[in-house]
N, C-alpha and C positions, 0 to 999 in steps of 0.2 A: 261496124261497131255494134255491141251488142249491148240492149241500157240496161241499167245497171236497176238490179232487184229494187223493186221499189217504185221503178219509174213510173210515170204517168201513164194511166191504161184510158183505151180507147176500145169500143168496143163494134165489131165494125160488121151487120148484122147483111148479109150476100152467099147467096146460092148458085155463084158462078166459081167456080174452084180457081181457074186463071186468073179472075181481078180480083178475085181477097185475097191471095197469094201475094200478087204484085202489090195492092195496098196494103197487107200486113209487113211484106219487105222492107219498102217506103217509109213505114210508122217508126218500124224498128233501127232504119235508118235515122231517122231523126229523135229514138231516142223514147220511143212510147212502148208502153207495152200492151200487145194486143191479143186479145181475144175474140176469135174467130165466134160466130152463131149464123149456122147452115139454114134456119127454122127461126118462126117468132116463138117457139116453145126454148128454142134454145137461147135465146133472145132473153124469153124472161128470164131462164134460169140463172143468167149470165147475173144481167140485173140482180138478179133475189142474192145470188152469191157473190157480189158486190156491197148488197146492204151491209153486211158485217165486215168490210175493211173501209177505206175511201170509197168514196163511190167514184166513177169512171169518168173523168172528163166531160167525155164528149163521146154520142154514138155515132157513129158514118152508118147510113141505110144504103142498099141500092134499091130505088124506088119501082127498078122493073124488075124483082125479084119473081121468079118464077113459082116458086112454091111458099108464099106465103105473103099476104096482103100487107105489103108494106106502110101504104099508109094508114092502115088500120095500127097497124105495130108504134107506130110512130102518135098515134090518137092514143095507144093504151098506155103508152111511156111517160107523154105529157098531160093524163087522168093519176096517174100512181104519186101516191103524197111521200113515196123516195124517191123516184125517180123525174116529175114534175120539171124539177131544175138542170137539168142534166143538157146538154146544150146536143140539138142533133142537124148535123148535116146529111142530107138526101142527095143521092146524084142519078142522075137517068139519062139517057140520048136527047142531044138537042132540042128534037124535033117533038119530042115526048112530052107536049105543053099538058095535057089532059092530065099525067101522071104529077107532073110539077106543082102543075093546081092544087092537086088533092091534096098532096104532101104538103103543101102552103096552111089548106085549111086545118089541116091534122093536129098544124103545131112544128113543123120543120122550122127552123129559129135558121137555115141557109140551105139553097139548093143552088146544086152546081151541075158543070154536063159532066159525063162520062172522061172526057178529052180533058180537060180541068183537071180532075183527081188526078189524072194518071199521070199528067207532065208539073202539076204544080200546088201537088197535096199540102205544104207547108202554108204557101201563102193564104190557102182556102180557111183552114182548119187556123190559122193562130188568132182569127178575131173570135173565134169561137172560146178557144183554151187557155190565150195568153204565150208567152215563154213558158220553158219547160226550164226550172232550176233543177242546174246539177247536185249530184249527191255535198254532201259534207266530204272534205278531203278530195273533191275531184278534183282533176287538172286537166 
């Protein structure tokens, strides 16, 4: 099912090509619209070009992102007087308390494992975002 223009955008900021793939699938599965950010440069860009429609739900981080300091990204998201309110989940490998931490101090409003996203993205993310109301005319 593909959501429908308009829908809720999520924006889901990972430098692993396989897992933002399968969580962009997932999002669009349920109905979100997502935008990918490979970089916190594209992160913010994502953001800035956001500020001029709704702004996006909710961001998903992966907190062991490779090429760029996620908890930093996540410190600069909830400093920004648009983006402040923006609700973000972090997720990282179980055992990765050191990263969970940071990401706690940063401002991460939910961290989850790896294993979590991947088998049960809806239930992590809906205390974050609420229900997603369908269009006018849906069925």
């Amino acid at each position: 099912m593909m959501p429908e223009r308009g829908a809720v955008e999520i924006v889901v900021a990972d430098d692993d090509l396989l897992f933002s793939s399968r969580l962009s699938a997932s999002l669009t599965r349920l109905g979100y619209r997502c935008v990918l950010a490979r970089t916190a440069a594209a992160l913010e860009a994502a953001l800035r070009e956001a500020a001029g429609r709704d702004r996006p739900r909710a961001v998903i981080v992966n907190l062991a992102a490779r090429h760029f300091d996620a908890a930093e990204a996540v410190r600069r998201l909830k400093a920004g007087t648009t983006t402040q309110g923006i609700p973000v989940l972090g997720f990282c490998g179980h055992r990765d308390v050191a990263r969970a931490q940071a990401a706690k101090e940063a401002g991460c409003d939910a961290i989850t494992t790896n294993g979590v996203v991947a088998a049960d993205l809806e239930r992590v993310l809906r205390p974050l975002v609420g229900p997603i109301t369908p269009p006018t005319g849906a069925v």
